[in-house]
C-alpha positions in Angstrom: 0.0 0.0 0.0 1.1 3.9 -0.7 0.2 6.8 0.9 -0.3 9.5 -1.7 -1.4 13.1 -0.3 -0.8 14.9 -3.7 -4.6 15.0 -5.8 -2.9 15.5 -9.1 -0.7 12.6 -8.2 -3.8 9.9 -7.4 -5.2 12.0 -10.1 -2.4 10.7 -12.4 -1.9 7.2 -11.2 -6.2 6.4 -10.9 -6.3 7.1 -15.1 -3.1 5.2 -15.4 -4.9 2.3 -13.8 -8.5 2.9 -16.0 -6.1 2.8 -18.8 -4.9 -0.6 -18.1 -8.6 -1.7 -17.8 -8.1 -1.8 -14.0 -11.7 -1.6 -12.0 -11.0 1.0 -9.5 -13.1 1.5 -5.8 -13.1 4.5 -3.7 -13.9 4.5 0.0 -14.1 8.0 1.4 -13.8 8.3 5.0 -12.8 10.5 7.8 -10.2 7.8 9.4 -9.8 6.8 12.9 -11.2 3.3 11.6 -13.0 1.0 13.4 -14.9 -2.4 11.9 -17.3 -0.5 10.4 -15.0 1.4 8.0 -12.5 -2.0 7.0 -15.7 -4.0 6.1 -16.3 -1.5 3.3 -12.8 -1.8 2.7 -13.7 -5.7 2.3 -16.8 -5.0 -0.2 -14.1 -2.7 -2.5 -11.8 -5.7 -2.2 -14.2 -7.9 -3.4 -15.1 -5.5 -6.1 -12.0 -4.0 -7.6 -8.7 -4.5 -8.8 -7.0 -1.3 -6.8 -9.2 0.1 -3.9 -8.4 4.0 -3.1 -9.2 5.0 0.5 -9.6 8.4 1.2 -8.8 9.9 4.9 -9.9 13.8 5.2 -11.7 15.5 8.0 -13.3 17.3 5.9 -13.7 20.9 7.6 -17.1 22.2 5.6 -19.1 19.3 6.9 -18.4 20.5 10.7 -20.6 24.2 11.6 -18.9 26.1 14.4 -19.0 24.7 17.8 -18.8 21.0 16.6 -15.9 18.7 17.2 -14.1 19.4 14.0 -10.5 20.4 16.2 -11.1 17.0 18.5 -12.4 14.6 16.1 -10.1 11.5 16.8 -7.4 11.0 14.3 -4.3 8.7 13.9 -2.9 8.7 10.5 -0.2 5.8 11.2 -3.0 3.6 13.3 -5.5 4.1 10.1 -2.3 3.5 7.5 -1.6 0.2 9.4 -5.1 -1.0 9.2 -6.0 0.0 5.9 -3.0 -2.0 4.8 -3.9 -5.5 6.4 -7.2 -5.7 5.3 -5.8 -5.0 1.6 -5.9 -1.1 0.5 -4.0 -0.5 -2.0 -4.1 3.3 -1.7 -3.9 5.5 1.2 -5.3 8.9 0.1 -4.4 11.6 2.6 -4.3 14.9 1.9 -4.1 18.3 3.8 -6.3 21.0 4.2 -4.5 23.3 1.3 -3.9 20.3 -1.2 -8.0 20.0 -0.6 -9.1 24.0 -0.7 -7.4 26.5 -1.8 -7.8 29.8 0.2 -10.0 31.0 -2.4 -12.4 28.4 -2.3 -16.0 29.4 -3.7 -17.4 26.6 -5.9 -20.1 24.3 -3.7 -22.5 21.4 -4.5 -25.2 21.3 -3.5 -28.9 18.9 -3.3 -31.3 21.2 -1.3 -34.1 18.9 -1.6 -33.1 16.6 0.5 -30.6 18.4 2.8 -33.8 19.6 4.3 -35.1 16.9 6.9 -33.2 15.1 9.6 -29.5 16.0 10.1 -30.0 19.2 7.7 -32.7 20.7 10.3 -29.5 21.0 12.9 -26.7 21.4 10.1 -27.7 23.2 7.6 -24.2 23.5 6.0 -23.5 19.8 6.4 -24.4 18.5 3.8 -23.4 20.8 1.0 -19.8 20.4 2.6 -20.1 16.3 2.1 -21.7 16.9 -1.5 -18.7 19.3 -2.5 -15.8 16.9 -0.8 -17.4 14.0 -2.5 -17.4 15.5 -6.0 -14.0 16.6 -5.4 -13.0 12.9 -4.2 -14.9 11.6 -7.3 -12.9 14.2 -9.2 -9.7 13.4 -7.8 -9.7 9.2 -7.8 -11.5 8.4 -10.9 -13.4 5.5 -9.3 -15.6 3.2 -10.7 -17.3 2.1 -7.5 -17.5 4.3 -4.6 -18.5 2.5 -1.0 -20.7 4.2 1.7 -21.6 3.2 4.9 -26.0 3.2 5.1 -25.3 4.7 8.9 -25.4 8.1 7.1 -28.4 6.9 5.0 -29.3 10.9 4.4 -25.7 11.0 3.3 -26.0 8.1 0.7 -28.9 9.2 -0.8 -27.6 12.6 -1.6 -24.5 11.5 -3.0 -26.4 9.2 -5.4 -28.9 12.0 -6.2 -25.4 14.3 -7.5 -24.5 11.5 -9.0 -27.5 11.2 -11.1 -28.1 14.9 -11.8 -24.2 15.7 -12.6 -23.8 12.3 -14.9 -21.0 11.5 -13.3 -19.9 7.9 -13.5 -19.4 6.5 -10.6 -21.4 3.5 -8.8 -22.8 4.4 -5.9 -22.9 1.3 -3.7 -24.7 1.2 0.3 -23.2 -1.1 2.6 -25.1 -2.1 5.9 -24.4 -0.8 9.2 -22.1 -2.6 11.2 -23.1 -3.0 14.9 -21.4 -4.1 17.9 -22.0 -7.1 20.0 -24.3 -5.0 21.8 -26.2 -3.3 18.5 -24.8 -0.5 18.7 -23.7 0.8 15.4 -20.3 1.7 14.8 -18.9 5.1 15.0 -15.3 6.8 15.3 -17.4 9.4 17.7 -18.2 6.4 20.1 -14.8 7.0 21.8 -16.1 10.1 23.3 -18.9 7.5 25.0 -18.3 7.5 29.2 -19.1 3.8 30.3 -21.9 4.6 31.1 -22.9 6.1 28.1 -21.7 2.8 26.7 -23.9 0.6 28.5 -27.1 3.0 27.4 -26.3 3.6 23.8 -27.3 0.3 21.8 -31.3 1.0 23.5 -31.2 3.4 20.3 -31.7 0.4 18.0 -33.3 -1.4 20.0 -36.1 1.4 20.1 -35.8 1.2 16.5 -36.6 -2.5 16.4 -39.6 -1.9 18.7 -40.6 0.6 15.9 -40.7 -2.5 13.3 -42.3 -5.0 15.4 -45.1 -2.6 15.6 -44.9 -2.3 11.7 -45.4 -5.9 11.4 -48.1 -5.5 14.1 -50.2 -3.3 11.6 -49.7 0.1 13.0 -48.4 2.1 10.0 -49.2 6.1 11.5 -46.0 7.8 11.7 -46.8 9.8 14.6 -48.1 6.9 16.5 -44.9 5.4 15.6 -42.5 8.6 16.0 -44.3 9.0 19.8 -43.8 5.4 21.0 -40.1 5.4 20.1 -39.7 9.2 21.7 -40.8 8.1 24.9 -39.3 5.0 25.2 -35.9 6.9 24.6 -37.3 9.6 27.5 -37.9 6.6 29.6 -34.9 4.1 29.0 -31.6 6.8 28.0 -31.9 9.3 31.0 -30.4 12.2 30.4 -30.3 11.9 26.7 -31.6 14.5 24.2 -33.2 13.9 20.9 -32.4 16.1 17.8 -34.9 14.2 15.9 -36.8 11.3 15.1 -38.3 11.2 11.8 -39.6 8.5 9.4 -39.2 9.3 5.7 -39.0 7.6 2.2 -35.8 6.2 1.7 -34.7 7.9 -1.2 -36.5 11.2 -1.3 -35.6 11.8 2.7 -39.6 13.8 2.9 -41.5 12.8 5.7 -44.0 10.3 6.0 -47.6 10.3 7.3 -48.2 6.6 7.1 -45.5 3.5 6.3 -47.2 2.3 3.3 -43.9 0.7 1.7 -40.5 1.4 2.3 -39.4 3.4 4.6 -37.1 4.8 6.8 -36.7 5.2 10.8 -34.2 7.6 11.7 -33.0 8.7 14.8 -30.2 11.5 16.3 -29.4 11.3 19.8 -27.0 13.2 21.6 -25.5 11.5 24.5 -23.6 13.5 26.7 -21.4 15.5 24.9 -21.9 13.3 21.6 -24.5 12.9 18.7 -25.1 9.8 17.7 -27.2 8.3 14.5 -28.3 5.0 13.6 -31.7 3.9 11.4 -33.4 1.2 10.2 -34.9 0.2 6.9 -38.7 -0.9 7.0 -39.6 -3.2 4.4 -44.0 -3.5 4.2 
């Protein structure tokens, strides 16, 4: 594995490999990788002949006041694990080599920026949108991985996707849980023990919200009620940011689960925010 921090070099070496009718993957990330982040290095594996991953803390995505200066980060750790589960490319560049101090071109998908995480971060998402494009810009992938964690994410990455014509394949890849169900996250290290210990009742308030899917209830705010109060009841201490239930790919909100949709839920724990979801199949 190399560790390339130059764009136009990547730039270089990704058409070099398209050239030689090489299959190329991209996994963007922000590093400090846990399971979570090496089992979508696994699915590029499995789908590519070179597989690119991309480490940048990307500062547009973070509003003021968020943990942009303390999210966790360990270049040689990430290098080292990247490596042994088969990278081929460790993409890692600075601020400048990313933005120049000029920087004034953004992407954009307003329509569905506006529900869940875009109600509290409004920037968010046309910081991902704008990294991605550059990322897309910079690697020349084929395939591109993306954890469905940041389901709102996904969907608006393959929505620019669409509406730019760029060509790139946009996979999902299912959330990766802990023992305990709680999904994966580089933020869980901020988690006190007992924060620990309370954290996987989020999907399992989730999986309440299902069974009473399968039960026949299908109102949204029946469903949105029963799943706020048993967080009030069961994670004292914890605030909601929202709790919403929308379709899958549009990200507008539901009135009544009819066919596929989408449970999603941010909690903030303490001092950290924490997402997870879950896919409702009628």
């Amino acid at each position: 594995m190399i560790i390339i921090k130059d764009p136009k070099e990547l730039q270089k070496i990704s058409l070099d490999l398209r050239s030689q009718g090489k299959t190329v993957a991209l996994v963007p990330t922000m590093g400090y990788f846990h399971e979570g982040h090496l089992s979508l290095i696994d699915n590029a594996r499995e789908k590519a002949n070179t597989v690119i991953v991309s480490l940048f803390v990307n500062p547009t995505q973070f509003a003021p006041g968020e943990d942009l200066d303390n999210y966790p980060h360990d270049l040689e750790r990430d290098a080292e694990l990247a490596r042994a589960r088969g990278a081929d490319i460790l993409f890692a560049p600075d601020k400048s080599q990313m933005y120049s101090p000029d920087h004034s071109t953004w992407v954009e998908v307003p329509d569905l920026a506006i529900n869940l995480c875009g109600k509290s971060r409004p920037e968010h998402f046309r910081g991902v949108a704008t990294i991605v494009a550059k990322l897309f810009l910079t690697a020349q992938p084929h395939i591109a991985i993306f954890g469905e964690k940041d389901w709102q994410q996904l969907a608006i990455i393959k929505r620019m996707v669409r509406d730019l014509n760029i060509p790139v394949e946009v996979i999902g890849h299912p959330i990766v849980r802990g023992a305990n169900g709680l999904a994966l996250s580089s933020r869980n290290v901020y988690l006190s023990n007992t924060e620990k210990d309370l954290a996987p009742l989020i999907q399992k308030g989730l999986r309440n919200i299902k069974d009473m899917v399968d039960k026949g209830e299908n109102e949204a705010e029946t469903l949105i009620h029963e799943l706020r109060s048993f967080y009030q009841k069961n994670i004292p201490g914890s605030r909601v940011d929202y709790i919403e239930i929308v379709d899958p790919d549009e990200i507008n909100s539901l009135e009544k689960v009819s066919g596929p949709a989408l449970c999603a839920v941010a909690i903030h724990l303490g001092k950290t925010r924490l997402i997870d979801n879950l896919l409702i199949k009628v």
